[in-house]
C-alpha positions in Angstrom: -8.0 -31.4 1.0 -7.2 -28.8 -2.0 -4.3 -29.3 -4.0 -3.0 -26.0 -1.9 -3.1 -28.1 1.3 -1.0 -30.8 -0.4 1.5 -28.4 -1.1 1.8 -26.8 2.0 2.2 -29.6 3.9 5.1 -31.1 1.7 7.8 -29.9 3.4 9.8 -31.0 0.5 8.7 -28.5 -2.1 10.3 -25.4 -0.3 13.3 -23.8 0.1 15.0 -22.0 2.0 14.0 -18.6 2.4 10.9 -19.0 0.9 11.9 -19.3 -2.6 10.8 -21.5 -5.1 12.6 -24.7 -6.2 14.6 -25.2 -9.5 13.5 -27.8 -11.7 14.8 -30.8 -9.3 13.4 -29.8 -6.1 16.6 -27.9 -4.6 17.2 -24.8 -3.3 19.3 -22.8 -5.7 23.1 -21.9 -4.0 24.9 -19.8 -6.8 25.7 -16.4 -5.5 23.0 -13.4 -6.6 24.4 -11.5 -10.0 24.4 -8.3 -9.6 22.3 -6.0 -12.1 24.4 -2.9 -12.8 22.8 -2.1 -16.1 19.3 -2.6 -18.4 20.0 -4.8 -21.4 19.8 -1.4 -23.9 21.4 0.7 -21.9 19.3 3.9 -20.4 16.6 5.0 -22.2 16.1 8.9 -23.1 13.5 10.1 -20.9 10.4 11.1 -23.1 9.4 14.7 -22.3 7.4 16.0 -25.4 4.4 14.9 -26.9 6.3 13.5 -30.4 8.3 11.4 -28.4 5.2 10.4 -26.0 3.3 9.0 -29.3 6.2 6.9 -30.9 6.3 5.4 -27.4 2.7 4.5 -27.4 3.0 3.2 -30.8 5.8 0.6 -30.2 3.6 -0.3 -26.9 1.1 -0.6 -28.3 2.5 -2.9 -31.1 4.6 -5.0 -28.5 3.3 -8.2 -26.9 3.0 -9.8 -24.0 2.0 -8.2 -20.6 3.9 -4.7 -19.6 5.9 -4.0 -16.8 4.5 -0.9 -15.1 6.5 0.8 -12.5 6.0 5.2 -10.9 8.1 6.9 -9.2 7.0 9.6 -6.3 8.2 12.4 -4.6 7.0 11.0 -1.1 8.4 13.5 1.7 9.5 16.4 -0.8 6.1 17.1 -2.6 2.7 17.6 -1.7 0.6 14.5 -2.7 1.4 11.5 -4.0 1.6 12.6 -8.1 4.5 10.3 -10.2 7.4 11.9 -11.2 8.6 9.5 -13.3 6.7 6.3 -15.4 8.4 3.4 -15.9 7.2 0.9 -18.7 9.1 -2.6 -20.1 7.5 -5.0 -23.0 8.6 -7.8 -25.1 9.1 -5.9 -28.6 9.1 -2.5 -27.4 11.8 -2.2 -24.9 12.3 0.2 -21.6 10.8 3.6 -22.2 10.8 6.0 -18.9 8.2 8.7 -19.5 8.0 12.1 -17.2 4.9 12.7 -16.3 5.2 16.5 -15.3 5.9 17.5 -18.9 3.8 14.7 -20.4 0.5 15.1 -17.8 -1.8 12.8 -19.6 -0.7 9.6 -20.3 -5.1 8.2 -21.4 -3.4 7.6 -24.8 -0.7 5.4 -23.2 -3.6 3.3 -21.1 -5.9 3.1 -23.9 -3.2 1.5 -26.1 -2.3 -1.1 -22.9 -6.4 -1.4 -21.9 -6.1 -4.9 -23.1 -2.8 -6.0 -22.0 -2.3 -7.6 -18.8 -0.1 -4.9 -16.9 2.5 -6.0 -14.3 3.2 -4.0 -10.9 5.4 -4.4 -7.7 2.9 -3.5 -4.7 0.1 -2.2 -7.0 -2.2 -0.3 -5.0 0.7 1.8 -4.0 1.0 3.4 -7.4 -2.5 2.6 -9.3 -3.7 6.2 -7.6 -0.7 8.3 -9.0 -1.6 6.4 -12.5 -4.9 7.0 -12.1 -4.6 10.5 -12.0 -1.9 10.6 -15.2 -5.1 8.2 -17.0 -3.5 4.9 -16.7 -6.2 2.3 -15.4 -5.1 -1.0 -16.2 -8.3 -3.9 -16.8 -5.6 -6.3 -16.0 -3.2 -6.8 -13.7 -0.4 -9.0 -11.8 1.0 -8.0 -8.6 4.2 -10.1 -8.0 4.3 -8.1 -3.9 1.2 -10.0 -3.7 1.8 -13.0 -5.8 5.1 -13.0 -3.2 2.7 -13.0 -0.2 0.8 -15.5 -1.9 3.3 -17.6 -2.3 4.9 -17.7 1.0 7.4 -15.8 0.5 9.2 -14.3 3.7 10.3 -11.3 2.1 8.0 -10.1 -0.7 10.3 -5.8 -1.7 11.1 -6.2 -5.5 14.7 -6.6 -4.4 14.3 -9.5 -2.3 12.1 -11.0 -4.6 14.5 -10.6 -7.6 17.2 -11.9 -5.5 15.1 -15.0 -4.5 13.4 -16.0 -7.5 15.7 -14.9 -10.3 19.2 -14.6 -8.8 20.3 -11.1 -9.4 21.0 -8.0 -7.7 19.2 -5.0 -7.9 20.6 -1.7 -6.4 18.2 0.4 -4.4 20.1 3.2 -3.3 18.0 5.5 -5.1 13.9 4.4 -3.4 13.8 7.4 -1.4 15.5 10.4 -3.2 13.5 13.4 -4.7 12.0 12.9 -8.0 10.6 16.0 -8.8 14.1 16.7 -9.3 15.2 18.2 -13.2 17.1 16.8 -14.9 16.9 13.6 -13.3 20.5 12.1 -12.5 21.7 9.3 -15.1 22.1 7.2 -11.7 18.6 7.6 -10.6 17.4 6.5 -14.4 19.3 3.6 -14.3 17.9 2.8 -11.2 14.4 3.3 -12.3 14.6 1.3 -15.5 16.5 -1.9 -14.0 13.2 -1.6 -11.6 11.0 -3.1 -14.7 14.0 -4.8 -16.5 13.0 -8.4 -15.0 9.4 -7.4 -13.3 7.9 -9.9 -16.3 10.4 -12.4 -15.6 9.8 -12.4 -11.7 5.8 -12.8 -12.9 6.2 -15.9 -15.3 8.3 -17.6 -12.0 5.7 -16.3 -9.6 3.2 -17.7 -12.0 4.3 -20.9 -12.0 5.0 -21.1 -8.6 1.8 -20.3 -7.7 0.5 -22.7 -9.5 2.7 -25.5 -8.5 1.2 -24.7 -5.0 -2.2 -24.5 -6.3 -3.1 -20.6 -5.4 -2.6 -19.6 -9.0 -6.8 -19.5 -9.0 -6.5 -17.5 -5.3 -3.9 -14.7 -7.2 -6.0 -14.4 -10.0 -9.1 -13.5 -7.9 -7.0 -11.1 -5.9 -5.7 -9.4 -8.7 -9.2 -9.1 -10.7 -10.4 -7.9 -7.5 -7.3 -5.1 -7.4 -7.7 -4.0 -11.0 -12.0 -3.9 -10.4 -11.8 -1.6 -6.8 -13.5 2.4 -7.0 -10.8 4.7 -5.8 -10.8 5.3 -2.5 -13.0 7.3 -0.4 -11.8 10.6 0.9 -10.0 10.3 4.2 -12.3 11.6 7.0 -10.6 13.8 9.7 -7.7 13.1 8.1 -5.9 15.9 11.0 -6.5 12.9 13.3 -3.3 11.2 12.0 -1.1 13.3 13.5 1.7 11.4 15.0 1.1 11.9 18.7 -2.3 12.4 19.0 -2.9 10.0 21.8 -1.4 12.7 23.9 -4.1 15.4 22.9 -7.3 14.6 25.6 -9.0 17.9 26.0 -11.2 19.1 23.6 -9.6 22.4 22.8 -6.6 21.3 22.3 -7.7 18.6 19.6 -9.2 22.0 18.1 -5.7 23.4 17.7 -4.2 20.1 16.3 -7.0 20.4 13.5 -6.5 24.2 13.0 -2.8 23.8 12.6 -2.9 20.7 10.9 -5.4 22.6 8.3 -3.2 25.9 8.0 0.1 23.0 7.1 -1.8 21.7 4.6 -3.1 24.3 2.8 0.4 26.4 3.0 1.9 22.6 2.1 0.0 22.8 -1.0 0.4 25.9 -1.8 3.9 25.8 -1.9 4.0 21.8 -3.4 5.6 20.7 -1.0 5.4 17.8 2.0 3.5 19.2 4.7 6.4 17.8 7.3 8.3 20.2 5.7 6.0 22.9 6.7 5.7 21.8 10.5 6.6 18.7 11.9 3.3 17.1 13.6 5.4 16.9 16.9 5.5 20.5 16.7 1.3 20.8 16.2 1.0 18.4 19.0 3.8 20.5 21.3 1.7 23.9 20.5 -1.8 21.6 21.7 -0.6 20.7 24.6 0.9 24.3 25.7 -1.8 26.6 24.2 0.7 29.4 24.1 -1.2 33.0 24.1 1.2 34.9 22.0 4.0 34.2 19.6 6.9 34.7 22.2 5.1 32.0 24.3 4.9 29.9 21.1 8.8 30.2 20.2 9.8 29.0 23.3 7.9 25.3 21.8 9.9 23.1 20.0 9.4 22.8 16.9 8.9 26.8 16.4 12.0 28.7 17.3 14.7 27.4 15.2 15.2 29.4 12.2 11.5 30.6 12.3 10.6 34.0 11.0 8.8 36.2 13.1 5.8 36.1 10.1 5.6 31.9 10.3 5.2 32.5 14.2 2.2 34.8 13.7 0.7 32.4 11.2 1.1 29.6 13.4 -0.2 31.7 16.7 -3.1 32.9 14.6 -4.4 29.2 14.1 -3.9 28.7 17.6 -6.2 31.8 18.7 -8.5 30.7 16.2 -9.0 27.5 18.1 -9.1 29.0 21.3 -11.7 31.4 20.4 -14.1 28.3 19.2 -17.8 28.1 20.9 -17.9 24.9 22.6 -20.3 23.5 20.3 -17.7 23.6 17.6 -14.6 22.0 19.5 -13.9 18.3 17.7 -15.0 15.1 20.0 -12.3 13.2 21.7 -12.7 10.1 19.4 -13.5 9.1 16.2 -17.2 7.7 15.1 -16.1 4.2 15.1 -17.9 1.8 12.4 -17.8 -1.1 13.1 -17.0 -3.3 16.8 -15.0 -2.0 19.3 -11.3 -2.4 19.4 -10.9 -6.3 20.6 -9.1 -5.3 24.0 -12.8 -4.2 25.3 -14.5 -7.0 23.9 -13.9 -9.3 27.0 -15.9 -6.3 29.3 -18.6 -5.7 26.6 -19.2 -9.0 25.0 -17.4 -12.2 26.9 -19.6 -14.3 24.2 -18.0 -12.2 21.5 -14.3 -12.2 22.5 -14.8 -15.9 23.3 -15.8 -16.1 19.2 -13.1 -13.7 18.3 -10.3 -15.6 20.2 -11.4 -18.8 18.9 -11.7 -17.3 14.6 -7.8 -16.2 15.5 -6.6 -19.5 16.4 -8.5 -21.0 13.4 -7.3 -18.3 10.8 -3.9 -18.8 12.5 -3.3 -22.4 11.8 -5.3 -22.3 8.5 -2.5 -19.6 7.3 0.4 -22.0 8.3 -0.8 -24.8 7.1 -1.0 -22.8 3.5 2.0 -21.1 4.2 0.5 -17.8 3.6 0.3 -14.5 5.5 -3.4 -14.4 8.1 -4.2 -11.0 6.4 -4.2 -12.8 3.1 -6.2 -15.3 3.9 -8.8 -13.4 5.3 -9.2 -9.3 6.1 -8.8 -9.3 10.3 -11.8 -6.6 9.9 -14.2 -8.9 8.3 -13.3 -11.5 10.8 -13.7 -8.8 14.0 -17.1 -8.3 12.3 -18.2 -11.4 12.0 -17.9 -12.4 15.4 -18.7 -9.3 16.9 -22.0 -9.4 15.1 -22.9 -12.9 13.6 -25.2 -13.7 10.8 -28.4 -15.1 12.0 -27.7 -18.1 10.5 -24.6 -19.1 11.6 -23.9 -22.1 9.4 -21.9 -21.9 6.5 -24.5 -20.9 3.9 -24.8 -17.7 6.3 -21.3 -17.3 7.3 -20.5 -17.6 3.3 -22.8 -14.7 2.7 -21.6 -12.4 5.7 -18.0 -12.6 4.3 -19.2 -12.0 1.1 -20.4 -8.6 1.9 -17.5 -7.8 3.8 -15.7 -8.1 0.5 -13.9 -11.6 1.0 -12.8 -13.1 -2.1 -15.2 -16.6 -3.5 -11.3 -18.7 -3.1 -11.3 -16.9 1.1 -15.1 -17.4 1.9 -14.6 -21.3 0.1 -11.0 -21.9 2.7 -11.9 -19.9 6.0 -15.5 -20.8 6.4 -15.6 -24.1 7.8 -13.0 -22.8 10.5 -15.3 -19.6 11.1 -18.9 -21.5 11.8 -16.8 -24.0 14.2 -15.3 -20.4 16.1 -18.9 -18.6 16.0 -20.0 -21.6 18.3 -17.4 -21.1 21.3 -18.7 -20.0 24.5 -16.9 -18.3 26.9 -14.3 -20.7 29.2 
């Protein structure tokens, strides 16, 4: 048994809500402190290049890892580009950097390339960094190290609140950062988001490896910091919210001709393509095929306060559709790689959904007994792979190799394994 499976199954090392114990065991019972204000006060937001390099200078010069933090504009813009960056480190204090008048932050990576940076939920904002140049080599996720961790609750709030004791206000997640000036509110907000972020990581880090994952976070996080960006969405129109109502074939052609006219008049304009037309309007005009634009304003979605000139766009894209050869209307579904979805597997493959429903248990009971969340344990794909298709040899040198490839982590293939070769021979009841 690992030392992770000696932790989990001391009942006496937890508290309640899933926070770590202090020093003596106990669960901590002071009331949270609230944190109204960052320890220098607000930061002048750095907006010109002269400003940019005596921040990359102290940075640079500071020591120990960096907190990391980026603000979008999620539901006002197009994309997902940051409208604010958001930077803490021992020595060099708070600095919160705009990223429309400062586009290219390479400088500000190069100088951190070496330092380990810190992030809340880091694949959510690596891709907005990305496109500023800020790639980190190194990185700790305390979302992750939460999950990890066994945490019930793993937002930065809750965390904080948990692990450290103290308040953060979060009033200000989901307001519109492309916004100028930025509010002195907002600012505060953004900089008490990295005022303790390397505080919560030295208490995650030692929680972790009082419950022996810290090896388990590391790979996760290497792994994280190492991954290509990622592919292009295919089809991407197919997302639309309501979809499963759309079965004919020319009317998934007007979805993807509407949903294609949005989004280039979304990014043309820079701005969220709900704000262009809502998808339950697309999937309202699929459904009706309306032949001209007073047929089309009688849709919801496309009469209130719409212009005679957005209607005739909007018709336009429907004709377009309507006037497609059959060749060129979209298929009903989407190439799927991979298995089938699971509920079929009992029709198509009893011996597979006999494997399947036996893995699930396993993974199940393994992630209890660890205290840690199934999907961290081990990606449900790669397990709906395996036992859709298993290795020829199904012992664990094979199995160990099949979750390999599916991109399961050395400290995943070493725990889930065992449990998998045992559900690979069920049969069916």
């Amino acid at each position: 048994m690992t030392d992770a499976h000696d932790t989990a199954a001391d009942s006496s090392l937890r508290t309640t809500g899933g926070a770590p114990p202090d020093d003596g065991g106990s669960s901590a019972t002071e009331a949270p402190i609230p944190l109204l204000e960052p320890r220098e006060g607000i930061p002048p937001v750095i907006a010109d290049e002269a400003a940019l390099a005596r921040v990359i200078a102290a940075f640079a010069d500071g020591s120990g890892p960096v907190a990391v933090d980026a603000e979008r504009a999620s539901g006002y813009r197009y994309g997902q580009r940051a409208y604010l960056v958001q930077l803490r480190r021992e020595g060099a204090g708070t600095a919160l950097i705009d990223p429309v008048a400062c586009p290219d932050l390479s400088a500000l990576g190069e100088a951190l390339s070496d330092t380990e940076w810190v992030l809340h939920a880091a694949t959510q904002d690596l891709p907005c960094l990305r496109e500023i140049g800020m790639v980190p080599t190194r990185l700790f996720d305390t979302e992750l190290a939460g999950r990890l961790a066994g945490f019930p609750r793993v937002g930065l709030g809750a965390m904080v609140e948990n692990v450290l004791g103290y308040v953060l206000e979060k009033g200000h997640s989901a307001v519109d950062w492309s916004t100028r000036p930025l509010p002195e509110p907002w600012l505060r907000y953004a900089a008490l988001d990295v005022e303790l972020l390397v505080d919560l990581r030295d208490a995650l880090e030692k929680e972790l490896d009082r419950q022996g994952k810290l090896e388990w976070a590391r790979q996760e996080f290497d792994a994280i910091a190492s991954a290509p960006p990622p592919e292009p969405r295919k089809d991407p129109w197919r997302r639309t919210s309501g979809m499963h109502k759309v079965r004919r074939r020319r009317q998934l052609a007007v979805v993807r001709e509407l949903w294609q006219t949005r989004d280039a008049i979304a990014q043309r304009r820079d701005v969220s393509p709900g704000k262009v037309l809502s998808d339950a309007a697309i999937v309202e005009a699929a459904l009706a095929l309306p032949g001209n634009v007073h047929a089309l304003s009688a849709l919801n979605g496309f009469g209130h306060r719409m212009g005679r000139r957005q209607l005739e766009q909007w018709q336009a894209a429907v004709d377009r559709a309507k006037a497609l050869p059959e060749s060129q209307l979209p298929q009903p579904g989407q190439p799927v790689a991979g298995p089938p979805p699971p509920r079929a597997w009992a029709d198509k493959d009893p011996a597979a959904a006999a494997r399947l429903s036996a893995a699930r248990a396993g993974v199940t009971a393994l992630a209890e007994e660890l205290n840690l969340p199934q999907e961290n344990l081990v990606a449900p794909d790669a397990v709906r792979r395996l036992c859709w298709e298993p290795p020829q040899r199904g012992d664990s040198v094979g199995v160990a190799e099949a979750l390999g490839a599916y991109g399961a982590r050395a400290w995943q293939v070493e725990l889930v394994t065992p449990v998998l070769v045992e559900a690979l021979a069920a049969k069916p009841a």
